[in-house]
NUDREN-57643 format. One record per atom (N, C-alpha, C): residue number from 1; x negated, y negated, z; atom name; residue in three letters. Coordinates in steps of 0.05 Angstrom, whole numbers, padded with zeros to 5 digits. Each point is the difference from the previous one (the first is absolute). Layout:
<site resi="NUM" x="X" y="Y" z="Z" name="CA" resn="Ala"/>
...
END
This chain:
<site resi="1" x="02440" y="-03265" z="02014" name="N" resn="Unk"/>
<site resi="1" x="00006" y="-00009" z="00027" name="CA" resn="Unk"/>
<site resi="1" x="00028" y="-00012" z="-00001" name="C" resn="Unk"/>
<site resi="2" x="00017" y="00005" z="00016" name="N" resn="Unk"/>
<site resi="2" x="00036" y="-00012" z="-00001" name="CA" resn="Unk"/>
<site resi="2" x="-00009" y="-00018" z="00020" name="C" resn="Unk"/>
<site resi="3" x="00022" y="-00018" z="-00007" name="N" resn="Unk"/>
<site resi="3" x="00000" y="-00022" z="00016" name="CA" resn="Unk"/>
<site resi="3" x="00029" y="00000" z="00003" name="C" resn="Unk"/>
<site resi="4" x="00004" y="-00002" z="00029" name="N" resn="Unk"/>
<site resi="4" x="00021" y="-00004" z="00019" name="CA" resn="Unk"/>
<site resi="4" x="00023" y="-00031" z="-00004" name="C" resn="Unk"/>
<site resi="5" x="00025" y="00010" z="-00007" name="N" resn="Unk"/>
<site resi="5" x="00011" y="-00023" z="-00007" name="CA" resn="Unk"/>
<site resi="5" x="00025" y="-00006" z="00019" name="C" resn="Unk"/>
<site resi="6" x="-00006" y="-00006" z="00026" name="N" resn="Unk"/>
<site resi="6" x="00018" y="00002" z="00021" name="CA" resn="Unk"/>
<site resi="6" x="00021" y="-00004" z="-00007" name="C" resn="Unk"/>
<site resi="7" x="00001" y="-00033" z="-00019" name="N" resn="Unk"/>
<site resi="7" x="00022" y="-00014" z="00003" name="CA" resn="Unk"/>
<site resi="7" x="00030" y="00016" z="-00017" name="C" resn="Unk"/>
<site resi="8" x="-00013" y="00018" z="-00013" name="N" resn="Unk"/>
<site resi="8" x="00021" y="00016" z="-00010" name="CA" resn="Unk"/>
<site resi="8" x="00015" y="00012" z="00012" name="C" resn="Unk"/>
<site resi="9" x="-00003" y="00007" z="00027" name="N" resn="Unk"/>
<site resi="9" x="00015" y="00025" z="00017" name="CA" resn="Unk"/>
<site resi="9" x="00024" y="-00029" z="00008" name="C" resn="Unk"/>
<site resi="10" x="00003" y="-00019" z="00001" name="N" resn="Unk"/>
<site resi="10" x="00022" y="-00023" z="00007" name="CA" resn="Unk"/>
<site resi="10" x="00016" y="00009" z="-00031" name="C" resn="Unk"/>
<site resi="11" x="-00007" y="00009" z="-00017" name="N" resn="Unk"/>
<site resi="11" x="00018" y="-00011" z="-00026" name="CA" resn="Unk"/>
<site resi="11" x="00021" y="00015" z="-00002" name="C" resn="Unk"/>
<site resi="12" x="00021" y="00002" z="-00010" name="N" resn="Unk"/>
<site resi="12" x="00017" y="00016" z="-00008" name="CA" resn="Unk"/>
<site resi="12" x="-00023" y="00035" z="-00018" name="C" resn="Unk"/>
<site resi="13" x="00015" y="00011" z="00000" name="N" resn="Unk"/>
<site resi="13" x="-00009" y="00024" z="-00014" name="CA" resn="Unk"/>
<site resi="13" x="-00006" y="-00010" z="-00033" name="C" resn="Unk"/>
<site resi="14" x="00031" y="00007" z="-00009" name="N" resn="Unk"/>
<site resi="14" x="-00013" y="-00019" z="-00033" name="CA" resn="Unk"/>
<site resi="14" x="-00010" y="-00021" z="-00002" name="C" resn="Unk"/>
<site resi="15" x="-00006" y="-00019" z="00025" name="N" resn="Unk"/>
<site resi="15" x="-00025" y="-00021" z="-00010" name="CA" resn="Unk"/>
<site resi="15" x="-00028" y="00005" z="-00005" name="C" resn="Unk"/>
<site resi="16" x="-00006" y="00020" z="00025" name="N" resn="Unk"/>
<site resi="16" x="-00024" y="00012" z="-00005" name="CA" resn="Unk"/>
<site resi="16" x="-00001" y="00012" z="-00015" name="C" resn="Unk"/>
<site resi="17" x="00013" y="00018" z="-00024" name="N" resn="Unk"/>
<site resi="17" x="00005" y="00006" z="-00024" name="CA" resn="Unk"/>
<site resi="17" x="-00009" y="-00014" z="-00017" name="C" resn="Unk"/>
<site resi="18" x="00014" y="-00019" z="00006" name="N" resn="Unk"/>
<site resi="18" x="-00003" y="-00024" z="-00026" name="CA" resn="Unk"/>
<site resi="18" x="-00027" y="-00004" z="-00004" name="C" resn="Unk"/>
<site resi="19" x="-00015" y="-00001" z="00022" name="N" resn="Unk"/>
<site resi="19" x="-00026" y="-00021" z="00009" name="CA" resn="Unk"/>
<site resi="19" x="-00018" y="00019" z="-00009" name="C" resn="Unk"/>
<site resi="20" x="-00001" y="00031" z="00018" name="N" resn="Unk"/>
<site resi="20" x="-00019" y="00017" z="-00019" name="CA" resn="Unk"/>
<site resi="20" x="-00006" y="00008" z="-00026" name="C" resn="Unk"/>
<site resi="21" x="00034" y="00003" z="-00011" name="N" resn="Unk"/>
<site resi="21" x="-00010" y="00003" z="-00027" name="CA" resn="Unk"/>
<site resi="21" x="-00007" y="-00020" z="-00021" name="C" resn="Unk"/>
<site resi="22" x="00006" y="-00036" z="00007" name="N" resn="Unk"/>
<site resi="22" x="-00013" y="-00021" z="-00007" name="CA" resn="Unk"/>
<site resi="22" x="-00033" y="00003" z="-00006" name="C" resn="Unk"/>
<site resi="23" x="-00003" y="00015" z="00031" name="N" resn="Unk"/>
<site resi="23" x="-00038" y="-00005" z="00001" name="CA" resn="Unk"/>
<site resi="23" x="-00005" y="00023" z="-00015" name="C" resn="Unk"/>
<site resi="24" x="00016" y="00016" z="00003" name="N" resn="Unk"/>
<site resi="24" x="-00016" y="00031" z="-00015" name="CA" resn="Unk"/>
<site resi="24" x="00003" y="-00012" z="-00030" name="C" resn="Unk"/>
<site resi="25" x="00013" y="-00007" z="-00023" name="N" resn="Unk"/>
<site resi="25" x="00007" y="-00005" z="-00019" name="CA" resn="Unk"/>
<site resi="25" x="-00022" y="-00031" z="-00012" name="C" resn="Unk"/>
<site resi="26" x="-00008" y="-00015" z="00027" name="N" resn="Unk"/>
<site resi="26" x="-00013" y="-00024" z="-00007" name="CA" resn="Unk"/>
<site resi="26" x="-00039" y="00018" z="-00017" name="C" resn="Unk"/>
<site resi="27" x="-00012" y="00016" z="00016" name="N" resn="Unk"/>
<site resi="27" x="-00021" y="00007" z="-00007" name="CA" resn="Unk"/>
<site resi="27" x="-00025" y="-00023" z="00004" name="C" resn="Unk"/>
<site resi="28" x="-00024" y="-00002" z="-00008" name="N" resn="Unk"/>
<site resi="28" x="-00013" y="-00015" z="00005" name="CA" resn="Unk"/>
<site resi="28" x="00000" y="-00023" z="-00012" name="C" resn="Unk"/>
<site resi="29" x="00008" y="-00002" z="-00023" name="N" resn="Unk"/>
<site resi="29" x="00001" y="-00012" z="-00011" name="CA" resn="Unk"/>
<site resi="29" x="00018" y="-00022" z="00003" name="C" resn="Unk"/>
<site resi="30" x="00019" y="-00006" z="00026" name="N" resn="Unk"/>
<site resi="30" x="00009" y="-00023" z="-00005" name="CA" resn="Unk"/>
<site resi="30" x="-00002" y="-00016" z="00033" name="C" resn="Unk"/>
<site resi="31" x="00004" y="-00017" z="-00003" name="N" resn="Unk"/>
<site resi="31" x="-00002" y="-00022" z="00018" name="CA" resn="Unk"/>
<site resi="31" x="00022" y="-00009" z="00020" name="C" resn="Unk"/>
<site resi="32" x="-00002" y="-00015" z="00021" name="N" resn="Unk"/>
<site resi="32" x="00022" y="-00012" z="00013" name="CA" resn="Unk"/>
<site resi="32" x="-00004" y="-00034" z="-00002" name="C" resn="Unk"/>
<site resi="33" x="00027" y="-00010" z="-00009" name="N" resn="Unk"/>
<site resi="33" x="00003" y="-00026" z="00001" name="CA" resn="Unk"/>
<site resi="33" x="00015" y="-00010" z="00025" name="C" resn="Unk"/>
<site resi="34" x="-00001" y="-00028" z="00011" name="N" resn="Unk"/>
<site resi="34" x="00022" y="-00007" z="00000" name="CA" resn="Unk"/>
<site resi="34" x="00017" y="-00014" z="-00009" name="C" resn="Unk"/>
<site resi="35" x="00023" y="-00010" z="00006" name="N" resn="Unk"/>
<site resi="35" x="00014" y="-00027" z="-00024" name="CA" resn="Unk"/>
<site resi="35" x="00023" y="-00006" z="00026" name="C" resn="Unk"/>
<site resi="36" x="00001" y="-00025" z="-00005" name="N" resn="Unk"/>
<site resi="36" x="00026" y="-00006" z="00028" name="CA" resn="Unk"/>
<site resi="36" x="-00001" y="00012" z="00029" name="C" resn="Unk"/>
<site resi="37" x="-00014" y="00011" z="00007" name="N" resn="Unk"/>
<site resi="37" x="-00004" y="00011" z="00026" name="CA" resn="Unk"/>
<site resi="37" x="00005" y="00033" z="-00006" name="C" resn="Unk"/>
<site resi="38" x="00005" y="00013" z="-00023" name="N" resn="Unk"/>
<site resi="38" x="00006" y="00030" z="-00008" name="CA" resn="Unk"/>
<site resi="38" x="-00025" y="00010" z="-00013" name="C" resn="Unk"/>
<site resi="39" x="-00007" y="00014" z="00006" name="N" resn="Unk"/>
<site resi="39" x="-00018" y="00017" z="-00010" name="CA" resn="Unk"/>
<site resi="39" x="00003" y="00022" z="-00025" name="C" resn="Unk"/>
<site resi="40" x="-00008" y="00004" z="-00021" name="N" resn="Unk"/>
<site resi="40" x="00007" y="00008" z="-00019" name="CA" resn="Unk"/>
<site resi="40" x="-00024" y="00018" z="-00014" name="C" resn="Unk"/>
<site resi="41" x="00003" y="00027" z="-00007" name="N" resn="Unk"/>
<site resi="41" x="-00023" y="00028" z="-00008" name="CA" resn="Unk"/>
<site resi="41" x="00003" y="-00009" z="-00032" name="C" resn="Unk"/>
<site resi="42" x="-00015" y="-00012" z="-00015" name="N" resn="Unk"/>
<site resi="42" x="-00008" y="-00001" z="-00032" name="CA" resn="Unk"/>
<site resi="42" x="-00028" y="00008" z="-00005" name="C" resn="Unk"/>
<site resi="43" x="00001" y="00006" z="-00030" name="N" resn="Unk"/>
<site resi="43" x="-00022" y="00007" z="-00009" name="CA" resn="Unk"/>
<site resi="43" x="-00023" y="-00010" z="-00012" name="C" resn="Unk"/>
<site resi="44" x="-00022" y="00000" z="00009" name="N" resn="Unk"/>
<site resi="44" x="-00030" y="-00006" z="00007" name="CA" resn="Unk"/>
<site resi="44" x="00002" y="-00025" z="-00035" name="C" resn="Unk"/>
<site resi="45" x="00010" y="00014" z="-00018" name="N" resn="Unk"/>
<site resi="45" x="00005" y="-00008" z="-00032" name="CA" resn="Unk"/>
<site resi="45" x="00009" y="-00027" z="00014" name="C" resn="Unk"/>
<site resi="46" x="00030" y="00000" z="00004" name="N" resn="Unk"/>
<site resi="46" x="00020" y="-00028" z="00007" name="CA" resn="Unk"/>
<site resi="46" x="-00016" y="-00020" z="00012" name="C" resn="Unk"/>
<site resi="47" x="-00009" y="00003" z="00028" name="N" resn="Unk"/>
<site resi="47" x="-00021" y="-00020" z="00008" name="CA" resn="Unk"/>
<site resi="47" x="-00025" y="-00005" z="-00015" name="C" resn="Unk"/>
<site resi="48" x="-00013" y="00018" z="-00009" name="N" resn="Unk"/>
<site resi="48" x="-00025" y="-00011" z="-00027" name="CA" resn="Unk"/>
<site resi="48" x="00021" y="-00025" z="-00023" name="C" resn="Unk"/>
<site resi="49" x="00029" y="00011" z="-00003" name="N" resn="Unk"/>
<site resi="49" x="00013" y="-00024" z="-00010" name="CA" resn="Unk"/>
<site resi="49" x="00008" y="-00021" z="00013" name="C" resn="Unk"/>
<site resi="50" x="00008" y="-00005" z="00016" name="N" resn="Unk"/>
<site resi="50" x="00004" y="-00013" z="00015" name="CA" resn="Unk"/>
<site resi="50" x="-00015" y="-00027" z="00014" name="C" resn="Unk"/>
<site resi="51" x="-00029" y="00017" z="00006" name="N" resn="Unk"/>
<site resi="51" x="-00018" y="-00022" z="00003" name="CA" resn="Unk"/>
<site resi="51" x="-00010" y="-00014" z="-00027" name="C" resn="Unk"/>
<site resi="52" x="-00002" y="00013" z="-00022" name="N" resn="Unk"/>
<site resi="52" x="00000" y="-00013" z="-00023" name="CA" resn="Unk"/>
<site resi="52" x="00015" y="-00022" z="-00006" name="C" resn="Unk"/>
<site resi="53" x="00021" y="00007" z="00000" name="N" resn="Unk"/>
<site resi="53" x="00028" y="-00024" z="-00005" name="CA" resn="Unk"/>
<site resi="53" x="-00008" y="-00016" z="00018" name="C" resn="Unk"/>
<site resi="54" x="-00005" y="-00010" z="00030" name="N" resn="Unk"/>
<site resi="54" x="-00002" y="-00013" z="00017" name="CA" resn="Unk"/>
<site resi="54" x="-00024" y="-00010" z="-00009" name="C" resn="Unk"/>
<site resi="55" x="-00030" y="00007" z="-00006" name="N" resn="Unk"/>
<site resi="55" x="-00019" y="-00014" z="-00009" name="CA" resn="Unk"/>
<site resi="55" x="00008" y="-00016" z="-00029" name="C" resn="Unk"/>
<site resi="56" x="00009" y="00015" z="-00018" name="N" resn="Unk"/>
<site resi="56" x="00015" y="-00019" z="-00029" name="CA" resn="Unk"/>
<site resi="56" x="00013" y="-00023" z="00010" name="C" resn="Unk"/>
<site resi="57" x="00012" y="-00010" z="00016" name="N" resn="Unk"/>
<site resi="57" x="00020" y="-00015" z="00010" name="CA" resn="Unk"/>
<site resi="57" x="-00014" y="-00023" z="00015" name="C" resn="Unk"/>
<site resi="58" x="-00017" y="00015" z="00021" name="N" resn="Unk"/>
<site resi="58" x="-00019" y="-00026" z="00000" name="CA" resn="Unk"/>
<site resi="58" x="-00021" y="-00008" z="-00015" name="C" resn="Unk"/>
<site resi="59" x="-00012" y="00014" z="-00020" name="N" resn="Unk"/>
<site resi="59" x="-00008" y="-00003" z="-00008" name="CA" resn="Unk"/>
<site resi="59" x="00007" y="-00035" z="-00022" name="C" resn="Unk"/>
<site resi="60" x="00034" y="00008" z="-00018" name="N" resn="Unk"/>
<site resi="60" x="00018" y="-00029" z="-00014" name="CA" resn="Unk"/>
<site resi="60" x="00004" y="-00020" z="00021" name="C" resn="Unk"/>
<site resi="61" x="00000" y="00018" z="00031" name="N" resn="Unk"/>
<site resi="61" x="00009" y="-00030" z="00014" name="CA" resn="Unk"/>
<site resi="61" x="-00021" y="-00016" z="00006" name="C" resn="Unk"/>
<site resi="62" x="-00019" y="00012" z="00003" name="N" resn="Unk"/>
<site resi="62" x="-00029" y="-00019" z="00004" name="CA" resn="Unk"/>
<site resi="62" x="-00009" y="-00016" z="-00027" name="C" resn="Unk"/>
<site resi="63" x="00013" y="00010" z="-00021" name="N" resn="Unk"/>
<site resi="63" x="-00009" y="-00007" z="-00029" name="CA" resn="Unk"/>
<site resi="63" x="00018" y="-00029" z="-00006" name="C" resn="Unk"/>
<site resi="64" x="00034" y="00012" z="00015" name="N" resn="Unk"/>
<site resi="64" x="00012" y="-00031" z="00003" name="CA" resn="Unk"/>
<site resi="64" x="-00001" y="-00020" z="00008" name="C" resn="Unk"/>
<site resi="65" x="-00024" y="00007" z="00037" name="N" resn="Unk"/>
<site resi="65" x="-00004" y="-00020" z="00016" name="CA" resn="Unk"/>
<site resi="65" x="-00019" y="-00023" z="-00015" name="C" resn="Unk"/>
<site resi="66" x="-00014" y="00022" z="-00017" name="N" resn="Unk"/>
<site resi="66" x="-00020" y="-00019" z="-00013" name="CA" resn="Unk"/>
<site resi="66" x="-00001" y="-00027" z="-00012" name="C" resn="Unk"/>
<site resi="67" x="00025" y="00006" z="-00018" name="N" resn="Unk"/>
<site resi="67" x="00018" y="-00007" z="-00018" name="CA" resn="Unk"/>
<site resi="67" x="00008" y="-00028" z="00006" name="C" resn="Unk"/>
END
């Protein structure tokens, strides 16, 4: 089933370029973040890291509060 991506017909030509072959190249396997108000295509891996590091972290700072 395609799904209709209006907002592309506003973009320049090579932006929509850019954008499709981003998603074609992303596969299922990865995710959308955001960070600063930008939105950013990484892989499914990076965020499984990511939230790790972020649980490790609170994890020492709760260990400090203790402290």
């Amino acid at each position: 089933m395609a799904i209709a991506m209006e907002f592309l017909q506003t973009l320049p030509l090579e932006a929509q370029k850019k954008i499709m072959k981003e998603l074609s190249v992303a596969g299922e396997n990865s995710i959308h973040i955001e960070i600063d108000g930008k939105m950013f295509l990484i892989p499914e891996e990076v965020n499984d890291l990511i939230e790790s590091l972020s649980a490790e972290v609170q994890f020492l700072k709760d260990g400090l509060q203790k402290n």
